[in-house]
KEGU-320445 format. One line per 3 residues: number of its first residue (from 1); for each residue x, y, z of C-alpha. Coordinates in nm, 3 decimals, padded with zeros to 5 digits. Each point is the difference from the previous one (the first is absolute). Layout:
// KEGU-320445
NUM	X,Y,Z ~ ...
This chain:
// KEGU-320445
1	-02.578,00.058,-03.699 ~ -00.126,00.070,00.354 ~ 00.122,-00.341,00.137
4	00.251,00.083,00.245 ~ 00.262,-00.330,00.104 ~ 00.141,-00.001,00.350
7	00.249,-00.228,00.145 ~ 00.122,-00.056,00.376 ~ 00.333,-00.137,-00.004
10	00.061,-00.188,00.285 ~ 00.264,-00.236,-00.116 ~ 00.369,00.014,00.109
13	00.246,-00.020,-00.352 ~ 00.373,-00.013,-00.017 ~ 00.036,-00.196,00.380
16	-00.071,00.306,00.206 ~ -00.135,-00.045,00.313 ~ -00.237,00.252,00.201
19	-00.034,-00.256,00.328 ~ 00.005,00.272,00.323 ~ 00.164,-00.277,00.274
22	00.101,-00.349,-00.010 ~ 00.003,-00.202,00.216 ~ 00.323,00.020,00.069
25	-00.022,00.379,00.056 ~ -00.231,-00.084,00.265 ~ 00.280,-00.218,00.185
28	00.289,00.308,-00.058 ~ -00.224,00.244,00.162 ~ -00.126,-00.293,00.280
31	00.394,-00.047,00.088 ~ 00.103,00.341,-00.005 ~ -00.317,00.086,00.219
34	00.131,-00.257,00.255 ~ 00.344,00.148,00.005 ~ -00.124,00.330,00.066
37	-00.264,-00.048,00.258 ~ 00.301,-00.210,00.202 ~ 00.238,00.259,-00.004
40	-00.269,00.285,00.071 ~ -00.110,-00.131,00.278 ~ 00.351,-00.016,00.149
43	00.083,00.367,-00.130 ~ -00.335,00.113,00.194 ~ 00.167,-00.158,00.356
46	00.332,00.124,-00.088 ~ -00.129,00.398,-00.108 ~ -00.184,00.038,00.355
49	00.296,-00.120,00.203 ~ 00.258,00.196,-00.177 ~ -00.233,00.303,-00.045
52	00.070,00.026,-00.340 ~ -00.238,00.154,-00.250 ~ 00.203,-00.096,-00.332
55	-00.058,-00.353,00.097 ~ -00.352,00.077,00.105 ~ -00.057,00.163,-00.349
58	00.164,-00.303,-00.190 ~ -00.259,-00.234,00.240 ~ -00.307,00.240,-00.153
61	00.148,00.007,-00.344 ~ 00.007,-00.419,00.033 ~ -00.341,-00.006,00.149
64	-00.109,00.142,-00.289 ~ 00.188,-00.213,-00.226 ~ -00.169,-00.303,00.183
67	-00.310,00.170,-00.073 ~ 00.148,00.032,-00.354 ~ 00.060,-00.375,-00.031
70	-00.328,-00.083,00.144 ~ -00.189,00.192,-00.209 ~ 00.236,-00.083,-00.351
73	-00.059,-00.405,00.086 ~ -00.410,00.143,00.019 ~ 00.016,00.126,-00.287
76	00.180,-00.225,-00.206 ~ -00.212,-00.281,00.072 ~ -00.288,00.248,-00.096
79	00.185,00.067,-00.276 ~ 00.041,-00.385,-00.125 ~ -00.421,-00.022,-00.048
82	-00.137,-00.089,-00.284 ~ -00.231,00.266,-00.163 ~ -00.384,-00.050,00.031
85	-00.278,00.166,00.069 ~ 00.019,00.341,00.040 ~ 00.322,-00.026,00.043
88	00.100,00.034,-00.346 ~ 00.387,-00.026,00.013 ~ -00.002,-00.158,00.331
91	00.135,00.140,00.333 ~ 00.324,00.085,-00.192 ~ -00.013,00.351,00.106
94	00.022,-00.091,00.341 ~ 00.379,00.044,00.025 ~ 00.013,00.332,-00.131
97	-00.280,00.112,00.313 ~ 00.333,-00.206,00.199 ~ 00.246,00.218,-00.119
100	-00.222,00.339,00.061 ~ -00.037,-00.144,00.362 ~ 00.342,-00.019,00.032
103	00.097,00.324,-00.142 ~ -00.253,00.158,00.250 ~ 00.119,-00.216,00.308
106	00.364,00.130,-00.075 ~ -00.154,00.387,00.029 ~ -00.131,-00.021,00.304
109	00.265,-00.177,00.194 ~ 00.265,00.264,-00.148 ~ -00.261,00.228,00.160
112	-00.025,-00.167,00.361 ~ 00.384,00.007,-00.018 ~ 00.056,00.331,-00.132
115	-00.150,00.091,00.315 ~ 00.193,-00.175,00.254 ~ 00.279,00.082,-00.188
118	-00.004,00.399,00.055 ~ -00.105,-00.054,00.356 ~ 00.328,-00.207,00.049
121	00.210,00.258,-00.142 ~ -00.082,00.237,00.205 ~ -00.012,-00.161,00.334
124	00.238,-00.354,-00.078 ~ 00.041,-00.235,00.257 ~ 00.257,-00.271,00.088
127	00.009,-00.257,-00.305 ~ 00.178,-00.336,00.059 ~ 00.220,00.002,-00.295
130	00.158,-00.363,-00.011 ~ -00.375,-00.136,-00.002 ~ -00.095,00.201,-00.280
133	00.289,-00.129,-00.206 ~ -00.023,-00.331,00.046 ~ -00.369,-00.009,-00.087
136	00.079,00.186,-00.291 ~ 00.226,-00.197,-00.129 ~ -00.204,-00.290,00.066
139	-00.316,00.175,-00.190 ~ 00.246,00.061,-00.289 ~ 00.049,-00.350,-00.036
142	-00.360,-00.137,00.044 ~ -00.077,00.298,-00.240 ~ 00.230,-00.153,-00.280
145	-00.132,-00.361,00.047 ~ -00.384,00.126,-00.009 ~ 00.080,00.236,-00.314
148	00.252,-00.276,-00.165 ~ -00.327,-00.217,00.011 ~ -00.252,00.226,-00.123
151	00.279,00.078,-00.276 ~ -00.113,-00.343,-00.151 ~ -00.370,00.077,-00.022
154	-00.154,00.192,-00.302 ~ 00.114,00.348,00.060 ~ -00.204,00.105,-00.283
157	-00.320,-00.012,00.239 ~ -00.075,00.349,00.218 ~ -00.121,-00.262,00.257
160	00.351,-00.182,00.010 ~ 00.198,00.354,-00.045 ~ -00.183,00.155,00.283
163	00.106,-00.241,00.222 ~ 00.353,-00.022,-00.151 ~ 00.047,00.396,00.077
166	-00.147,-00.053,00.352 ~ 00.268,-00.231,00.025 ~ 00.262,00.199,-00.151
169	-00.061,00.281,00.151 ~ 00.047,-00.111,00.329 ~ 00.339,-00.156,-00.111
172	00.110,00.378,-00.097 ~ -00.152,00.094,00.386 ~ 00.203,-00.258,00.203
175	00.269,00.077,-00.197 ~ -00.003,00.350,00.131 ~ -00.110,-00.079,00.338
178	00.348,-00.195,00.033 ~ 00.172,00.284,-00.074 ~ -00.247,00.202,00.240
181	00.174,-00.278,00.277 ~ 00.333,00.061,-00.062 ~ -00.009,00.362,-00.029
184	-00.162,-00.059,00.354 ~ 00.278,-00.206,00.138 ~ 00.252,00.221,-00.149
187	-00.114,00.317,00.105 ~ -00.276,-00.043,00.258 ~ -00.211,00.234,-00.264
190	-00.363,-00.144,00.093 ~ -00.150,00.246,-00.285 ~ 00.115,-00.260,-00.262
193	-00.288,-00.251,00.101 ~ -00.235,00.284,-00.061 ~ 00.165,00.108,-00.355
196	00.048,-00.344,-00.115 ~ -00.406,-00.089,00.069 ~ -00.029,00.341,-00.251
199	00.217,-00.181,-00.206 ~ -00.268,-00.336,00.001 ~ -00.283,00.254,-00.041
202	00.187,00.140,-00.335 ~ -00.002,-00.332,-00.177 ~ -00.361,-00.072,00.114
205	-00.075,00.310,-00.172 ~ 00.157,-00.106,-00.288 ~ -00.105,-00.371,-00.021
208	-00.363,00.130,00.072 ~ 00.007,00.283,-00.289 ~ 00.129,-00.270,-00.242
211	-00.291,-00.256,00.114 ~ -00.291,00.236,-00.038 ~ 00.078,00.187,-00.297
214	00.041,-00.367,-00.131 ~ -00.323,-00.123,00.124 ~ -00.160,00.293,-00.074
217	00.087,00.042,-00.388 ~ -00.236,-00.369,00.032 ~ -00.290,00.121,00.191
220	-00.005,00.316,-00.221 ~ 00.041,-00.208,-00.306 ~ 00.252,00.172,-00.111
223	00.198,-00.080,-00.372 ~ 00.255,-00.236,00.172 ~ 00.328,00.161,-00.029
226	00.221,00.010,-00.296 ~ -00.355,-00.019,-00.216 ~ -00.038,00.261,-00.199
229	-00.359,00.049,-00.187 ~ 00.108,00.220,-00.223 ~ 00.251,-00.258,-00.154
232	-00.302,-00.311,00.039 ~ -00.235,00.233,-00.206 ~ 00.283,00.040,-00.245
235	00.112,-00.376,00.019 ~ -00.417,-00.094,-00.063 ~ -00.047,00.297,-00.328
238	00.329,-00.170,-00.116 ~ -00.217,-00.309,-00.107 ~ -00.179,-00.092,-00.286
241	-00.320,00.159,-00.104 ~ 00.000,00.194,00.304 ~ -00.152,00.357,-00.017
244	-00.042,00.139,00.412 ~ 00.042,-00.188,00.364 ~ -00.176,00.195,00.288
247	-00.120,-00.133,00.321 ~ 00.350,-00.107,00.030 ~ 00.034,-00.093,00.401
250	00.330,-00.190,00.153 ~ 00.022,-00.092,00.355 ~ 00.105,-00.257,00.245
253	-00.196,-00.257,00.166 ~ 00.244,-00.169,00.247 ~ 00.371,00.016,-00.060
256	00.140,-00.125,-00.319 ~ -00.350,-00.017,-00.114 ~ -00.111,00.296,-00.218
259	-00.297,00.040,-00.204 ~ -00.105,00.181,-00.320 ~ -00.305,00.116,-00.176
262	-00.056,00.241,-00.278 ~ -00.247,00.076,-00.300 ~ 00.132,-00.040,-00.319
265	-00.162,00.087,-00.328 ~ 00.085,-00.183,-00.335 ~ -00.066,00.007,-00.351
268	-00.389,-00.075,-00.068 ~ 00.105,-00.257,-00.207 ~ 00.161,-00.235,00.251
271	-00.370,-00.096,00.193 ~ -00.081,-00.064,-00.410 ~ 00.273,-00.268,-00.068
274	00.034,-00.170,00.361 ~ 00.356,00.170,-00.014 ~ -00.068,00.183,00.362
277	00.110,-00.345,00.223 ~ 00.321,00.043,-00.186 ~ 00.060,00.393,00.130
280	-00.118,-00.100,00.330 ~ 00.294,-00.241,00.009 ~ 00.265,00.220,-00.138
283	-00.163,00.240,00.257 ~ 00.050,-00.236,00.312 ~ 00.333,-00.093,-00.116
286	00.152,00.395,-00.034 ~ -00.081,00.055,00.327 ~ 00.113,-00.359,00.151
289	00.351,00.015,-00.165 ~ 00.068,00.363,00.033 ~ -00.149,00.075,00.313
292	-00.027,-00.283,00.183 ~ -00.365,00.043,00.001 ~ -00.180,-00.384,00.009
295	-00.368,00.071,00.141 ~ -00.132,00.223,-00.291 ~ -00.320,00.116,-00.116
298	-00.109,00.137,-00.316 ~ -00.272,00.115,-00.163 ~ -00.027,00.022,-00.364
301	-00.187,00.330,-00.167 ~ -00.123,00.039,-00.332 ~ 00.026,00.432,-00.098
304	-00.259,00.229,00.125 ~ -00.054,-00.146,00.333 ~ 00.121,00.149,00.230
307	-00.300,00.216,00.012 ~ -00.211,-00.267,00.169 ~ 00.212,-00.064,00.304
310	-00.062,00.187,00.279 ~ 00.333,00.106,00.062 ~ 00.324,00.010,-00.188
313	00.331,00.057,00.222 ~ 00.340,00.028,-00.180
């Protein structure tokens, strides 16, 4: 009556597939990183000459979106170890420590520029206006040809969706750095430079607030969103012979890869007549087709004890 039956379900049903990178994630992020670290280090020549800090700002923002890339290809490779050792699911948490890196890399160049920025808008000096638009619109389009790649990759990965909102973020900056140009050559208004660089900062803020809560939710293991225990435990009670679940704990390894593992106590009976391998199926499958939920762990209680654990969470 005491026997207690565990299972570790490891096993991917129903086609799913919980592989971080691919290769050929690896070769959208090595492509886009060459596009970028091209154009930034033309942007960098151009911002000093035309004393523009918008462009210097978009130059920053791409540094750290080569740093990004860098650190996403990393990662993903990382990521595409097998488990051993130790290292019990592998290195597959490596791209979410990517996309926390990137989150944080975005803060503190909005910071840096934040700073230049209000020092330019209160004492602005002479910005070449026709060099900041043409760069800009040049940035736009490298921008859309780095992004347009990394659009292919598996977006589903915080290591390949960091890098994509590096990306896209700086498409949003040039964007407003061109119009930063013209409103230059139109009205000689240097101040724009300064205001559109606020502008870049702004969706680095953004980007970076979206990244880290992501990554964060992970390193906290946090219920992945959308997962609600309260509707697993009453998914689990729903099944045969089930009397309680406690211990109940959902979180996320890696993206697209979370975990369960709960307590559940059954009717005495079913450790008597080999009928608990049966509930532990009917258990892995609720929580695989309603929840998504593949990498589950269960283990089977007869009444009464719950007094002999050391500790019994909800």
């Amino acid at each position: 009556m005491d026997k207690v039956f565990r299972r570790d379900e490891h096993q991917h049903r129903g086609g799913h597939s919980h592989v971080v990178s691919s290769g050929s994630d690896v070769r959208y992020l090595a492509v886009a990183l060459v596009l970028i670290v091209a154009f930034m280090v033309a942007e960098v020549v151009v911002a000093a000459l035309a004393s523009s800090l918008a462009l210097l700002a978009d130059a920053g923002h791409m540094l750290a979106d080569v740093g990004a890339l860098g650190t996403s290809i990393g990662a993903a490779r990382l990521a595409a170890r097998p488990a051993r050792g130790r290292w019990t699911f592998g290195w597959k948490r490596a791209e979410v420590l990517s996309a926390a890196i990137n989150g944080i890399t975005l803060v503190v160049v909005a910071a840096l520029v934040i700073f230049e920025a209000v020092r330019r808008l209160i004492s602005p000096g002479p910005v070449d206006g026709q060099a900041v638009l043409i760069v800009a619109l040049v940035g736009v389009a490298v921008n859309l040809a780095a992004s347009t790649v990394l659009s292919r990759a598996d977006r589903s990965s915080l290591n390949v969706e960091g890098s994509f909102r590096h990306i896209l973020t700086d498409l949003y900056g040039f964007v407003a750095t061109a119009v930063a140009g013209v409103v230059i050559l139109v009205t000689g208004f240097d101040r724009a430079d300064a205001i559109a660089s606020l502008v870049v900062v702004a969706l680095m803020a953004r980007a970076a607030w979206g990244l880290l809560g992501s990554a964060g939710r992970v390193l906290l293991e946090a219920a992945p969103e959308g997962v609600d225990l309260d509707e697993v435990r009453t998914h689990l009670l729903s099944g045969p012979h089930v009397l309680d679940v406690h211990d109940l704990h959902v979180w996320t390894v890696t993206s697209a890869l979370p975990a369960l593992s709960a307590h559940v106590v059954v009717d005495g009976g079913c450790f008597v007549d080999g009928h608990a391998p049966q509930i532990l199926d009917e258990l892995q499958a609720c929580v695989s087709g309603h929840f998504d939920v593949e990498h589950s762990t269960f283990q089977l209680e007869p009444e009464g004890h719950a007094p002999h654990e050391f500790e019994t969470h909800r």
